[in-house]
Backbone bond lengths (Angstrom), bond angles and torsions (degrees), N, CA, C in turn:
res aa  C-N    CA-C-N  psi(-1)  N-CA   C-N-CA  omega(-1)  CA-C   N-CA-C  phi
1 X - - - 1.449 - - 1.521 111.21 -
2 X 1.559 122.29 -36.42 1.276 118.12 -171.43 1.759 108.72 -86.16
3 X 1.592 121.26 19.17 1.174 123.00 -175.35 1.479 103.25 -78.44
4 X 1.683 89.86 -62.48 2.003 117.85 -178.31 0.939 100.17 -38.66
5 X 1.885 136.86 -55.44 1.070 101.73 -148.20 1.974 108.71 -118.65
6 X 1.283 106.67 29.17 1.672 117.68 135.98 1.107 111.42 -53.22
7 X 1.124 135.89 -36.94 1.635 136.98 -176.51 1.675 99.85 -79.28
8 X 1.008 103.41 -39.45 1.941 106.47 -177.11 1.267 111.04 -109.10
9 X 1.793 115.24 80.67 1.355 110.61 167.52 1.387 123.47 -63.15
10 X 1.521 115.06 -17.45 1.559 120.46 169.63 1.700 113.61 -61.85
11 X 1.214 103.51 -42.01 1.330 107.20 -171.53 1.475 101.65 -67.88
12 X 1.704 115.14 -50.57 1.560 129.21 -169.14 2.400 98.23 -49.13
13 X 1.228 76.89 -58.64 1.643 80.45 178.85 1.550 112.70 -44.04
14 X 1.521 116.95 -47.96 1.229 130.81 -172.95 1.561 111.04 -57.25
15 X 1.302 108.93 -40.26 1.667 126.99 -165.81 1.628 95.52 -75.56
16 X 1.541 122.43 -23.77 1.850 125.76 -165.11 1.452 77.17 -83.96
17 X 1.636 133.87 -53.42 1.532 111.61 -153.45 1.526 107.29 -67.34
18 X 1.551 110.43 -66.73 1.640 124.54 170.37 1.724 108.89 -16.18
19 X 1.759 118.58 -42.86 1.160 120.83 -178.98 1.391 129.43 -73.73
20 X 1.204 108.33 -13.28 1.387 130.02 -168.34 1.476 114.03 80.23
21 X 1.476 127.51 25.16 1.459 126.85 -162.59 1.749 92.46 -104.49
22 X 1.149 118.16 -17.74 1.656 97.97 -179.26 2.027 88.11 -142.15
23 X 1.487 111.52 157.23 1.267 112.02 164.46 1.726 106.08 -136.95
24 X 0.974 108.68 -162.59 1.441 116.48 -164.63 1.437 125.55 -50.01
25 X 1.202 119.84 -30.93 1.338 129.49 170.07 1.517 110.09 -58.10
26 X 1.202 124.25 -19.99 1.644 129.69 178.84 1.188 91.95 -80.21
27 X 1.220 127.51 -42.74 1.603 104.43 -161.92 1.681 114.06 -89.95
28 X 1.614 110.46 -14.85 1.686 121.76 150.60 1.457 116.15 -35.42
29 X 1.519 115.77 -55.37 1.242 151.88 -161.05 1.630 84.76 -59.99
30 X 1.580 125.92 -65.62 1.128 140.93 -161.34 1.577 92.07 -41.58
31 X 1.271 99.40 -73.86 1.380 119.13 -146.84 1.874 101.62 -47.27
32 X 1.109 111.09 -53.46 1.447 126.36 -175.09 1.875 111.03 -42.90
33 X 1.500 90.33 -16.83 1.774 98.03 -171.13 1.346 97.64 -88.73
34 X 1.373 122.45 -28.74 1.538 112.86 -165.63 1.861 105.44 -69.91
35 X 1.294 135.69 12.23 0.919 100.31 -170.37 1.727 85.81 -115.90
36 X 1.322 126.56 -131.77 1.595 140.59 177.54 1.466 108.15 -45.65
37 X 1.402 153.88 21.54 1.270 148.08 -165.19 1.658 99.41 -163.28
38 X 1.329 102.65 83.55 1.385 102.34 175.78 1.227 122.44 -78.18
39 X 1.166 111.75 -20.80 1.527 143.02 149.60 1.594 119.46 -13.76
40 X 1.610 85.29 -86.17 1.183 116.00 -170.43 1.340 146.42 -5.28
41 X 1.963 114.27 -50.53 1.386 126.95 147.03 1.360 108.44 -33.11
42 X 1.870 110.51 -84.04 1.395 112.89 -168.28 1.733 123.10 -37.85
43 X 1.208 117.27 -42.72 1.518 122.14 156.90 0.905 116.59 -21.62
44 X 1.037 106.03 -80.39 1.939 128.42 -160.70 1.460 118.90 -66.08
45 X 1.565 109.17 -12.62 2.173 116.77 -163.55 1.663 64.26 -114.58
46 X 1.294 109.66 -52.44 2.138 93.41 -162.54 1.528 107.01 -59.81
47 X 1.449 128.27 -50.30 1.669 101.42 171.63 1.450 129.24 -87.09
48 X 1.777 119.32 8.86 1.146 117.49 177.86 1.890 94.28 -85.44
49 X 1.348 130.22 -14.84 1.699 138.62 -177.98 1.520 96.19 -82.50
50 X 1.572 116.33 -39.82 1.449 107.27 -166.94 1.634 107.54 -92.08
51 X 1.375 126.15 -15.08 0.771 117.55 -171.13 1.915 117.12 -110.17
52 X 1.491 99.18 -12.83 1.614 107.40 158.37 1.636 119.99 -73.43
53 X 1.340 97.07 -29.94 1.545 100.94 175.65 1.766 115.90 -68.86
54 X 0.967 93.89 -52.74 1.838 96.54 170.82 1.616 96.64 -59.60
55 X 1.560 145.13 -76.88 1.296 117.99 -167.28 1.327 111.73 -47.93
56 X 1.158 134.55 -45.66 1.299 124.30 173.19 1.585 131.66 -46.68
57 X 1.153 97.53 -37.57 1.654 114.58 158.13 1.415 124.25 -34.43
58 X 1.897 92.44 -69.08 1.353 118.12 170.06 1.478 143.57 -41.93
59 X 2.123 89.35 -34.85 1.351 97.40 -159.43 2.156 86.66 -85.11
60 X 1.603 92.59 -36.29 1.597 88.23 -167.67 1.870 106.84 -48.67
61 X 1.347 106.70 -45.43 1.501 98.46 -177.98 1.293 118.91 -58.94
62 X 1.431 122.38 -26.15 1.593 117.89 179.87 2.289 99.37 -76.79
63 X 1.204 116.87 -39.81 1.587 82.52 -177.02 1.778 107.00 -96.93
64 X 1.174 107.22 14.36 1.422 103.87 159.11 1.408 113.64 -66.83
65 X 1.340 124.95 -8.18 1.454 113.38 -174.89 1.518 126.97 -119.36
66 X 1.376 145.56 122.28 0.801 152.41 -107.88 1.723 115.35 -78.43
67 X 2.023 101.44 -14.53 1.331 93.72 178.93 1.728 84.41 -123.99
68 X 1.401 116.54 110.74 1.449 95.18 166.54 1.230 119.29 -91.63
69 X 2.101 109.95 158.68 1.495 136.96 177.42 1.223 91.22 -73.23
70 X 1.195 126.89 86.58 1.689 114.94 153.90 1.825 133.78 -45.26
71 X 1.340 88.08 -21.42 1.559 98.07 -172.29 1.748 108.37 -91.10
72 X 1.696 113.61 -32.09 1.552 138.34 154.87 2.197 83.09 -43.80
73 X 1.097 67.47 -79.90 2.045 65.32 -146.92 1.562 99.34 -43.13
74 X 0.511 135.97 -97.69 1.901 139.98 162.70 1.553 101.71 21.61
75 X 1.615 109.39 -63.04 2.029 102.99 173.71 1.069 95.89 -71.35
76 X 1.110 154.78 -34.97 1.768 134.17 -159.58 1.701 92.54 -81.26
77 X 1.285 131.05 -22.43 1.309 131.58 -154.30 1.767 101.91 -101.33
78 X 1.554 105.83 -34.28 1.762 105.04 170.45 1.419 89.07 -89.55
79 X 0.959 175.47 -126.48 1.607 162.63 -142.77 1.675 107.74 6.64
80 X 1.295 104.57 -69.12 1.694 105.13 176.22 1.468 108.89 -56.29
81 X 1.195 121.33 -58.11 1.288 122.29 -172.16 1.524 111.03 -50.15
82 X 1.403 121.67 -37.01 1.309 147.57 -147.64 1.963 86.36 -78.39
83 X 1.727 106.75 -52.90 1.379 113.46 -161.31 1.423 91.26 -75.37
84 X 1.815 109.54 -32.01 1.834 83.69 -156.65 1.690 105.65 -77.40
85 X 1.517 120.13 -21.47 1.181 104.89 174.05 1.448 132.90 -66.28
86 X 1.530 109.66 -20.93 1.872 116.80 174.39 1.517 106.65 -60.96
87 X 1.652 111.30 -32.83 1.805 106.74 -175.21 1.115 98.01 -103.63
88 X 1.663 153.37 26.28 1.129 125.06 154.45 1.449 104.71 85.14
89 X 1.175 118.11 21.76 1.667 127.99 171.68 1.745 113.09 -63.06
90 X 1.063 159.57 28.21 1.263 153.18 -111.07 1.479 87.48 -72.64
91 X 1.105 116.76 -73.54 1.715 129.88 -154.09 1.929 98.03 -57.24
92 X 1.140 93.18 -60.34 1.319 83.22 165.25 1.640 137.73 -32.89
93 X 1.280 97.21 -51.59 1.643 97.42 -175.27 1.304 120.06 -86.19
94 X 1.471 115.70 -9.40 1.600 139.65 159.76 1.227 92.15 -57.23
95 X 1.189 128.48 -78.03 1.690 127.79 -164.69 1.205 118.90 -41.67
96 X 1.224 121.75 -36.92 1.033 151.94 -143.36 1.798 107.64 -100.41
97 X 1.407 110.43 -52.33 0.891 115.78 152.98 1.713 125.28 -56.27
98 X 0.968 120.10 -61.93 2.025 118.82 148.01 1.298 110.65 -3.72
99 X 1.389 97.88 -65.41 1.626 119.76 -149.83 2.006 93.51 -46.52
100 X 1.665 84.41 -63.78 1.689 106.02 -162.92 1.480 98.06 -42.60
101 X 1.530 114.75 -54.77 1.339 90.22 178.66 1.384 163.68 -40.25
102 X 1.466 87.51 -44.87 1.828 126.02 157.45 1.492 103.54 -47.45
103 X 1.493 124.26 -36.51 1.794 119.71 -164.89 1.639 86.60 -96.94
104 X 0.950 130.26 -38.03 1.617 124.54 174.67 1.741 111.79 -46.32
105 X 1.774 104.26 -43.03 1.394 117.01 -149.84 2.015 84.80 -105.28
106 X 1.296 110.63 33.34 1.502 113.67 -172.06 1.606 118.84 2.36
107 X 1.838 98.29 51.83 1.574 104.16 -176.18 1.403 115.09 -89.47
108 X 1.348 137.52 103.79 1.641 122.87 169.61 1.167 121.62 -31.39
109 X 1.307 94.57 -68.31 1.749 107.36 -177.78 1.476 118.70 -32.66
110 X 1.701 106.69 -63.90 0.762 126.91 170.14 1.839 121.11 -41.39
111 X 1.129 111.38 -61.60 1.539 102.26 162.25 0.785 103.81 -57.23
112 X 1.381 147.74 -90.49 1.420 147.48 -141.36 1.419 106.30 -49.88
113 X 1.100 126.90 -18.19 1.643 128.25 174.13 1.675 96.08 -107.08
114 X 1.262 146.41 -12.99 1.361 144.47 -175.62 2.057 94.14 -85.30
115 X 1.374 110.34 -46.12 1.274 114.98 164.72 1.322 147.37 -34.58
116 X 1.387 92.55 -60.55 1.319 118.76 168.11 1.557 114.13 -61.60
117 X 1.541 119.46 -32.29 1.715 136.68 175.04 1.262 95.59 -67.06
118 X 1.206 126.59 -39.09 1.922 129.20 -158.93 1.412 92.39 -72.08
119 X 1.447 110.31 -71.08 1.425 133.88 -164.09 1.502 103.89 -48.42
120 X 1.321 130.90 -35.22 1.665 126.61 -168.92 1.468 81.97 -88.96
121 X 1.350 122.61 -68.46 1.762 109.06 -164.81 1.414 115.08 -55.63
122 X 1.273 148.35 -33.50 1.493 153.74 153.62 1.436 83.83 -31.69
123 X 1.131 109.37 -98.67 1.799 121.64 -151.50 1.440 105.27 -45.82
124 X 1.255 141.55 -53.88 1.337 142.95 173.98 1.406 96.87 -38.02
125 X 1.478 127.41 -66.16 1.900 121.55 -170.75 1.481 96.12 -49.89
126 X 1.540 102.51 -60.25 1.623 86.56 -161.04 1.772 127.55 -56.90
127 X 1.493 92.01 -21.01 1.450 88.45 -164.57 2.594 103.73 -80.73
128 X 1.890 77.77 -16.47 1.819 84.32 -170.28 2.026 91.47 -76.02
129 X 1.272 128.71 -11.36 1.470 133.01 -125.63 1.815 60.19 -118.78
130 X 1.661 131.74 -78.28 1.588 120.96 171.55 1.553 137.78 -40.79
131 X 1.633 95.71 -9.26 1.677 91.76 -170.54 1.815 90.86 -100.12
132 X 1.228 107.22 -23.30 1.990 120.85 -174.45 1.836 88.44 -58.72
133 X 1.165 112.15 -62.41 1.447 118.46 -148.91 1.733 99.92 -79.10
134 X 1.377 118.12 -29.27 1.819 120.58 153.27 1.042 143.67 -44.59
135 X 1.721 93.19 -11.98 1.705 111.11 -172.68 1.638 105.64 -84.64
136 X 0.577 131.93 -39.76 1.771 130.87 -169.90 1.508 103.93 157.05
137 X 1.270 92.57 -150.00 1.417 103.63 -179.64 1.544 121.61 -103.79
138 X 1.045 134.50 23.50 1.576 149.77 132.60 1.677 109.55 -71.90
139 X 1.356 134.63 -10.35 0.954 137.31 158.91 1.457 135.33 -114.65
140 X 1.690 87.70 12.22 1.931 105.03 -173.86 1.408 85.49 -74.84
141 X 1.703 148.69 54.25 1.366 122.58 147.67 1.294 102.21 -128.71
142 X 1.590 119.82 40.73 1.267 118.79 170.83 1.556 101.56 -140.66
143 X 1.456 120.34 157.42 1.289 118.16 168.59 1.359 127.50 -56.66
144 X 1.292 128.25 131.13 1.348 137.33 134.72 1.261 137.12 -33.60
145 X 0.950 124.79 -60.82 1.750 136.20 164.40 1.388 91.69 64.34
């Protein structure tokens, strides 16, 4: 199934909303590209990928350690949430929202399993956000990587 629709980045895009992986603010996002910044998409998914991955980085090293900053993880955690809602991240900022709770409810577990939710929904966009922009050029408004 995921052959066909390399050929249909419209459809591939279509399959992120239906999934709950992007909502309306992505397609705001769209609109803003059609004018002088053809660019523009690819920008914005390429440092919202480079720059969720480093908080994610971040957040894992803060409950890797034996006394965690709940309030450390909590800003790195409204930061993501913060980015995934400007691109239309849906699932993301759901998780994310979870997450915060768990740092409110100063639960390890709870992060450390709120984490692991962030980390699969991040990587799933980015990797559906690389297979969109692989398709040709109906998908040249997303990164390559």
């Amino acid at each position: 199934m995921a052959a066909p629709m390399l050929n249909q980045p419209n459809s591939l895009l279509a399959n992120m909303f239906a999934a709950g992986l992007l909502d309306d603010q992505f397609q705001e996002l769209q609109m803003l590209q059609e004018g002088s910044a053809p660019d523009f998409i690819v920008k914005v998914v390429t440092l919202f990928c480079e720059d969720g991955e480093r908080i994610i980085g971040e957040i894992a090293k803060l409950l890797d350690k034996p006394c965690v900053d709940y309030d450390k993880v909590g800003g790195f955690v409204r930061q993501l949430k913060g980015s995934s809602a400007s691109i239309g991240a849906l699932r993301v900022k759901n998780s994310c929202i979870q997450f915060h709770q768990c740092c409110q409810e100063k639960s390890k577990d709870g992060c450390v399993n709120s984490l692991d939710s962030v980390r699969n929904d991040f990587y799933d966009l980015c990797s559906m956000f690389k297979l969109h922009a692989s398709a040709g050029p109906a998908g040249a408004g997303l990164p390559k990587q």
